[in-house]
C-alpha positions, 0 to 999 in steps of 0.5 A, spaced: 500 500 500 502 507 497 503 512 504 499 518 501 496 525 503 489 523 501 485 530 499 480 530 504 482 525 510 478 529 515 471 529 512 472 537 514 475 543 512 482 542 514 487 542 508 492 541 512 490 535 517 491 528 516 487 523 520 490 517 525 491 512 521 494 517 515 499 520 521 500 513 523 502 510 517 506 516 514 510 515 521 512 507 520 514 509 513 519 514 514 522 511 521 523 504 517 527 510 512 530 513 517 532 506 520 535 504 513 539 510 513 543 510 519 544 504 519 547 503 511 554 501 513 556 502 506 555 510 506 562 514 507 563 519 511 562 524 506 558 525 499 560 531 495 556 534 489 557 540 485 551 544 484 549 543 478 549 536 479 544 538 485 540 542 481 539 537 476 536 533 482 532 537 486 530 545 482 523 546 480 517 549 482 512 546 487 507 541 486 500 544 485 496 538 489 499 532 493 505 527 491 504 520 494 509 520 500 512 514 498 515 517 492 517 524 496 520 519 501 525 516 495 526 522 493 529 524 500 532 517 499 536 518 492 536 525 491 539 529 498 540 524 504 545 522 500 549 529 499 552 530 506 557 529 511 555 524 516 558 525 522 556 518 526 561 514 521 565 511 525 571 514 520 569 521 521 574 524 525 574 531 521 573 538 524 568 536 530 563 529 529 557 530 530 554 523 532 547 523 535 543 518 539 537 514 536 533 517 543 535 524 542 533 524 534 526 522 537 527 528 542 527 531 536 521 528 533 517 529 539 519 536 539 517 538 532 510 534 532 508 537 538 509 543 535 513 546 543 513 553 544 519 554 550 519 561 551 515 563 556 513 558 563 506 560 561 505 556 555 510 551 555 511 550 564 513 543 562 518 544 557 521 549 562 522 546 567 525 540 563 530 545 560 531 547 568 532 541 570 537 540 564 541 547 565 541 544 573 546 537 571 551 541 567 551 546 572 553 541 577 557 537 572 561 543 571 562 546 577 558 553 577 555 555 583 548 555 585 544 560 583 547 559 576 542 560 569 543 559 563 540 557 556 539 552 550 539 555 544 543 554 536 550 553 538 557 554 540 556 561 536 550 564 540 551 562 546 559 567 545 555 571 542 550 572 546 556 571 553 559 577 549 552 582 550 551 579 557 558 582 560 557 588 555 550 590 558 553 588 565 559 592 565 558 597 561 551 598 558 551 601 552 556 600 546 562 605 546 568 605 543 573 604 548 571 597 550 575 591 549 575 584 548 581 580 549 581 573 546 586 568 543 589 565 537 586 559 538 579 562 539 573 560 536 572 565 529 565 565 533 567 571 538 569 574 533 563 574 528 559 575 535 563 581 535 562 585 529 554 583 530 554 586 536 557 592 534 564 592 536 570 594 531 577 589 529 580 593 534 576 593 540 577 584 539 584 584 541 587 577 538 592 575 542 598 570 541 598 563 544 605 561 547 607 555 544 604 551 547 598 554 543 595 556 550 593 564 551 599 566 557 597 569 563 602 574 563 601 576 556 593 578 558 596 582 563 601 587 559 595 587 553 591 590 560 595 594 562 597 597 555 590 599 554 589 601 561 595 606 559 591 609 552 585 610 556 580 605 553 576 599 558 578 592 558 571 588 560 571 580 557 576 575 556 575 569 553 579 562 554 578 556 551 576 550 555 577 545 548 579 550 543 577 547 536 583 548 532 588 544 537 583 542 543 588 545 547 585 547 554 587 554 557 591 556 564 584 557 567 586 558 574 590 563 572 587 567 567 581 568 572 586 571 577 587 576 572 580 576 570 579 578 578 585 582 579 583 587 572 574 586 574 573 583 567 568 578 565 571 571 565 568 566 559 570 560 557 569 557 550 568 549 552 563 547 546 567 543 544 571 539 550 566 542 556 563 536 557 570 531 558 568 534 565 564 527 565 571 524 566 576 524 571 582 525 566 576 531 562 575 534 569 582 535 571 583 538 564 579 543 564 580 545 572 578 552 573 573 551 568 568 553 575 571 559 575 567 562 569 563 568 570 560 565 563 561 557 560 560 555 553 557 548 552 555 544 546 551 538 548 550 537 540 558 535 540 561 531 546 554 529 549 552 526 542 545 531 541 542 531 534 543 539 531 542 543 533 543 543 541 548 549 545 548 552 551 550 557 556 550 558 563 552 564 566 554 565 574 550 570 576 542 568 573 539 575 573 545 579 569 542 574 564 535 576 565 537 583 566 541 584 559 535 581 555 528 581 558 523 587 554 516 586 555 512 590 550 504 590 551 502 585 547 506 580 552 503 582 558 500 576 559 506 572 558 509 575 564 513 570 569 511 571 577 513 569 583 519 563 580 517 562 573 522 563 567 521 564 561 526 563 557 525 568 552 528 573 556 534 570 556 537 571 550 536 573 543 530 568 541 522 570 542 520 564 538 524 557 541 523 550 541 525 545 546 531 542 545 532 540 552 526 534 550 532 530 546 537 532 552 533 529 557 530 524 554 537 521 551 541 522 558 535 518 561 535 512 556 541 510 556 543 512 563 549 518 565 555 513 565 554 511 559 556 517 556 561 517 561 564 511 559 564 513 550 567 519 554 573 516 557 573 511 550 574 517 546 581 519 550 582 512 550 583 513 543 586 518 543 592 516 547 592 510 542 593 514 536 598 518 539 602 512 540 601 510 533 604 516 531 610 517 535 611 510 532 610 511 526 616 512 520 613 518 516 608 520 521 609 526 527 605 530 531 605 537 530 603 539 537 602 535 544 595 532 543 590 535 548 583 532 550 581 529 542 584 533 538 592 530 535 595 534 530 599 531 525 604 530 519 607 526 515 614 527 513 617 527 506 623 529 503 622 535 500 622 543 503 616 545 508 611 548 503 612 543 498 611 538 504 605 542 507 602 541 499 603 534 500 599 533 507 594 537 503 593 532 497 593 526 503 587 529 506 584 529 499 586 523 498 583 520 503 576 524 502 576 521 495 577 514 498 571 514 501 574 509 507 575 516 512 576 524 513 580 529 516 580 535 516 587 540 517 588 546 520 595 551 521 600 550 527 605 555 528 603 557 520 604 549 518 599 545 515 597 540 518 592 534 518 587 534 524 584 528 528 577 529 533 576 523 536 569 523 538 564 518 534 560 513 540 561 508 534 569 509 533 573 503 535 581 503 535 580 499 528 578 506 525 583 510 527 588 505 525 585 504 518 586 512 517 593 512 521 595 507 515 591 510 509 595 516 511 601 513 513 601 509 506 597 513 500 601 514 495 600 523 494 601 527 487 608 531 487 604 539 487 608 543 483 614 548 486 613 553 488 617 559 486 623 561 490 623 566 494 629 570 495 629 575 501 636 579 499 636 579 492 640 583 489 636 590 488 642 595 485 640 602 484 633 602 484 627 605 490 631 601 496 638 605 494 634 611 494 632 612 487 625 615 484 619 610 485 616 606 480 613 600 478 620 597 476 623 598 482 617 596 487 617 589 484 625 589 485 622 589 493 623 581 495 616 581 497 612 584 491 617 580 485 611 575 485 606 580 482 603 582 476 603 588 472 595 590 475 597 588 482 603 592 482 600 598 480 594 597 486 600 597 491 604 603 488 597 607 488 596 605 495 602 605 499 605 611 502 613 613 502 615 615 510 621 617 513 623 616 520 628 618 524 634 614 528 630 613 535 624 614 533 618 609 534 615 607 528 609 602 531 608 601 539 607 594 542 600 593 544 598 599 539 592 598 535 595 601 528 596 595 522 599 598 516 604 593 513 611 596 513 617 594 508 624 598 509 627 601 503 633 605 506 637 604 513 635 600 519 629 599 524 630 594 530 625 589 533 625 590 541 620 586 545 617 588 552 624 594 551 628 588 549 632 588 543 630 581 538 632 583 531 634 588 527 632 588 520 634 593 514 632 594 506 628 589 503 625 586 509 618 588 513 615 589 519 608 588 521 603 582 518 601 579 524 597 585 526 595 586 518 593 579 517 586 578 517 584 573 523 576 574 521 571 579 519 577 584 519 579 582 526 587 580 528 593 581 532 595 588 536 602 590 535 606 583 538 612 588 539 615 596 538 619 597 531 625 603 532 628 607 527 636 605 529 639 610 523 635 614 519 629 610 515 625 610 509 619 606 509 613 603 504 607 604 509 602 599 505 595 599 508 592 593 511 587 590 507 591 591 501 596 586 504 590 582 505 587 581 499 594 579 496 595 574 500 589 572 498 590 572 491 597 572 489 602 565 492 608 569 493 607 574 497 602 568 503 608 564 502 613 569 504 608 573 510 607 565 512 614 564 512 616 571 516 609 569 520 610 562 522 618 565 524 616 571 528 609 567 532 615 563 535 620 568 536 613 572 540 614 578 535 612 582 529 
């Protein structure tokens, strides 16, 4: 028998309502669906398509009248379902899995079909106080105080955001140009874009560099502080990471909530992704101080293995929430919470909210809390296997300590560092078109590098070995070499010396040899000649100007916290790591002051030029990555 829409299942006027035994049936198809997608062993971790292929399969105008369920459900089954990651495989190890459970899936359902409506204790007390309830674990799972509040919403990315208004509105009320937010390198691009959205220039989120050890240095947040006090500006929050998603690693807590307390700035901390290891022992000592946080940042949709979309923020203090983001117009009079009512809808951005505390509950309760703690520990079991693989392992090395789930690695080939880099970019290519697996890759220290999150409930050491060998072995395409790049070259009589400018002489300069015609005339209509002379400050640390700087004639020197680091003369540039573009025009302050040691002449270069070269011209990233990854190191600019 076909599942169908009849046109008139009701006897009534309702067109869009279906009867018990056409709910029932439209239901047991599209779970047996369901059922047989899950669990289709032969599906890889990843299916591409391009968009016209995706076009040609899906574009059309919509039907006029019904179309038999069934036939919908084949082309759900044939023609989407098919074109997507899945996060469950037990071979996915890119950027962060996402496997759910089959009980939180049916959270979902029941969400959906109910049509839950969790914004206010007026209609909807039961989801509410289940969402309570829910806040109320991870509240104690993480350490925070009684008298905590948070909420559930989309994601990692709104719950930072919406950390970022809560301590803005606390601290300091309306927005004004003198705030600044402090966060690392390692932080999630979320702060970032929750910046720009709220209203916050590039330069009021200050990007600051990790250690190498890839953690956010107490010492450096303090002299950050300090110089901004200094310019008469208003640090306010600071944001650490407790799993960062690039590396995983976890930030000194403790000691950055000292300078937190000791400065009276709001203290957050980006757990999304490993905030729930604190199910383990090994997790809780990871991330200790993690109770500290006047905010915390949760992702029940990673390590607590919840459906899409599932986030959570908990904030110290419940009422700062409340206070920051409760409006009630006139016609929500009614809806208005008493005595210890809650509506969530007056703690964050959403007016309209579903439950998505429903799936939480419900999974956690099937299956019961040790179970998750036990695919908890298995997952860093896993992972300190994998790191022992690869030490083992004749071409393959890590590229950083592995931290909670996260290993960051390469494989090793006779060759230079960017044609090497090249390399492991064709092996997790490779390996996607494989089908057997996939990785992703991120940059430590400016290298490429192959990134490995061990996270699925299904994965076992075989998986893991399986992509370790394939990634080991695959035999990878030599990329082409890329050109040399010489930084002294021979330049003779041209701009350097002193001469004239023109387009001929900038593209004697080593770091502009790779551009064209076009892009030689951008840069000589946008860059400005300056002088400086001997002694003179050319940038101060912690300043927020990022302008890139190539020397022409004489010598600057590099002087770090006053110490002297290097010195650099014609031909050689300054200033990338704070022009360099993090995110939504968001970078580094000045890591370090340039001197003018004899009298000088510069080439001033504006920043979002020197972006849109690096974008577009292979040379001149190669160069700046090179001169980035050397001074990221070295702790300067």
């Amino acid at each position: 028998m076909k599942a169908e829409v009849p046109e008139d299942v009701t006897g009534g006027d309702d067109r869009l309502a279906l009867d018990r035994d056409a709910m029932r049936e439209l239901g047991y198809r599209t779970v047996d669906m369901l059922v047989e997608h899950v669990l289709d062993a032969s599906a890889p971790p990843l299916r591409r398509a391009t968009p016209a292929e995706m076009r040609a399969r899906l574009s059309g105008p919509p039907p006029s009248g019904p179309v038999p369920f069934d036939e919908l459900l084949r082309r759900l089954t044939d023609d989407v379902l098919p074109f997507m990651s899945r996060g469950d495989h037990p071979r996915f190890f890119a950027f962060v899995p996402f496997a759910g459970t089959w009980p939180a899936a049916l959270g979902d359902f029941i969400a959906g079909a109910c049509n839950v409506y969790a914004g206010s204790w007026m209609e909807s007390a039961g989801p509410t106080q289940l969402e309570l309830e829910v806040l109320e674990w991870f509240r104690e799972w993480v350490g925070l105080p009684e008298g905590t509040g948070g909420t559930l919403l989309g994601g990692g990315s709104a719950a930072n955001m919406t950390a970022l208004a809560c301590a803005r509105e606390t601290l300091a009320g309306a927005m004004n140009d003198r705030l600044v937010a402090y966060v690392s390198d390692q932080a999630h691009s979320s702060l970032a874009r929750g910046g720009r959205i709220l209203g916050f220039r590039p330069d009021q989120i200050r990007v600051l560099p990790s250690g190498s050890d890839n953690r956010l240095e107490p010492d450096v947040l303090r002299r950050a502080i300090e110089a901004d006090l200094r310019a008469g500006l208003t640090p306010f929050f600071v944001s650490a990471s407790g799993g960062a998603t690039n590396t995983g690693v976890v930030d000194p807590l403790p000691e950055l909530a000292e300078v937190c307390r000791a400065y009276q700035l709001w203290f957050h901390v980006d757990a999304a992704y490993g905030g729930f290891a604190v199910l383990t022992d090994r997790g809780r000592s990871a991330l200790a101080g993690i109770e500290l946080a006047d905010s915390l940042t949760l992702d029940p949709h990673k390590w607590l293995y919840q459906p899409y979309e599932c986030g959570c923020l908990l904030v110290r203090d419940a009422a700062l929430l409340r206070r920051a983001f409760e409006m009630t117009p006139d016609y929500l009079l009614d809806a208005r919470p008493v005595d210890a009512e809650v509506n969530f809808a007056d703690l964050g951005i959403q007016l309209t909210r579903t439950s998505r505390a429903l799936k939480v509950w419900l999974s956690v309760c099937a299956f019961g809390l040790d179970a998750f703690r036990a695919t908890i520990d298995g997952c860093l079991d896993l992972t300190e296997q994998a790191r022992r693989r690869i030490d083992e392992s004749p071409s393959l090395e890590l590229a950083a300590p592995p931290s909670l789930s996260v290993l960051c690695f390469r494989r090793r080939f006779d060759c230079d560092e960017d044609e090497e880099d090249r390399r492991n970019a064709g092996l997790v290519a490779a390996l996607d078109r494989s089908g057997l697996g996939l990785v992703s890759s991120t940059r430590v220290e400016r290298r490429y590098v192959l990134r490995m999150c061990i996270l699925g409930h299904a994965t076992g050491w075989d998986d893991v070995e399986q992509v370790l060998s394939f990634l080991e072995q695959a035999e990878v395409e030599p990329a082409a070499a890329a050109e040399p790049y010489e930084r002294h070259p021979d330049v003779g009589r041209s701009w350097l010396a002193g001469t004239d400018s023109g387009i001929a002489d900038l593209s004697r300069l080593p770091i502009f040899q790779s551009l064209g015609p076009d892009e030689l005339a951008r840069v000589a209509n946008a860059a400005e000649v300056e002088t400086a002379e001997a002694g003179e400050t050319i940038v101060a640390q912690w300043d927020r100007s990022k302008d890139f700087y190539v020397v022409l004639a004489g010598a600057v020197q590099i002087l770090l916290e006053g110490r002297h680091v290097r010195g650099l003369g014609p031909g050689e540039f300054f200033g990338e790591l704070a022009a360099l573009d993090w995110g939504g025009g968001f970078g580094y302050p000045r890591l370090a002051t340039v001197v003018a040691s004899s009298s000088a002449r510069l080439l001033r270069v504006p920043a979002e030029l020197l972006n849109e070269l690096v974008r577009t011209n292979g040379g001149v990233e190669q160069a700046i990555q090179h001169a980035a990854r050397e001074r990221l190191r070295a702790g300067t600019s």
